[in-house]
C-alpha positions, 0 to 999 in steps of 0.5 A: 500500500502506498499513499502520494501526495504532491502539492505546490503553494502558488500554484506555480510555485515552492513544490513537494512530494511525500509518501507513505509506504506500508509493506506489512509491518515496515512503513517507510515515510519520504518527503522531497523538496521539488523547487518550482512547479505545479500542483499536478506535476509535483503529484505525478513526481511523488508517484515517480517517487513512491514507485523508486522507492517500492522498487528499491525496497524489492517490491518489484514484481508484487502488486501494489496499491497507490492512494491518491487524493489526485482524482486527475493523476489517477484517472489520467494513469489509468488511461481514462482522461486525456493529457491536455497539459504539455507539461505532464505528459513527460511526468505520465510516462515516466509513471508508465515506465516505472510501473513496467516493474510492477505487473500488476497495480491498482491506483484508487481514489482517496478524500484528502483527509484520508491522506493527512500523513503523505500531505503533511510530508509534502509540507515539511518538505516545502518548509525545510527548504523555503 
């Protein structure tokens, strides 16, 4: 199970990215400061982050869940709407191309506020560096 969260405050502007992963009992929390950008950007970058960290931690090959409070993000992976923002398109396929490690996922839906911890590590993240 893996939670993401990216966020910017301005929109454009101080961005961040946090993930919880929960595999069993092992939880691994990560927070990443990703200077200037947009909202949907920087939560594309904490999937790309969420899934190098999986893939790091061997999880490889084992089916996975992410949650999101993204609706666009996960619709948008999941081949459902279209990409009309230039500037995600580079961040949807490197999210496909990391996915190729994982044969089988699930990306789902979440109300936000089933997301506190994944948006406070995005917050952190912007605070330690702004």
């Amino acid at each position: 199970m893996i939670y993401t969260d990216g966020g910017a405050r301005n929109n454009p502007g101080p961005a961040g990215a946090g993930v919880v992963v929960i595999d069993g009992k092992k939880r691994v929390e990560l927070r990443k400061y990703l200077g200037s950008q947009t909202n949907n950007w920087a939560e594309y970058e904490a999937v790309a982050l969420a899934l190098h960290a999986a893939k790091a931690r061997g999880l490889a090959g084992r089916e996975i869940e992410v949650r999101m409070d993204s609706k666009l993000v996960v619709e948008q992976i999941l081949g459902n709407w279209k990409i009309k923002e230039p500037t995600l398109k580079p961040q949807v396929a490197k999210v496909h191309a990391l996915l190729a490690d994982f044969p089988k996922y699930h990306f789902v839906h979440i109300p936000r506020e089933e997301n506190a911890e994944a948006d406070a590590l995005v917050n952190e993240a912007i605070d330690a560096a702004t």
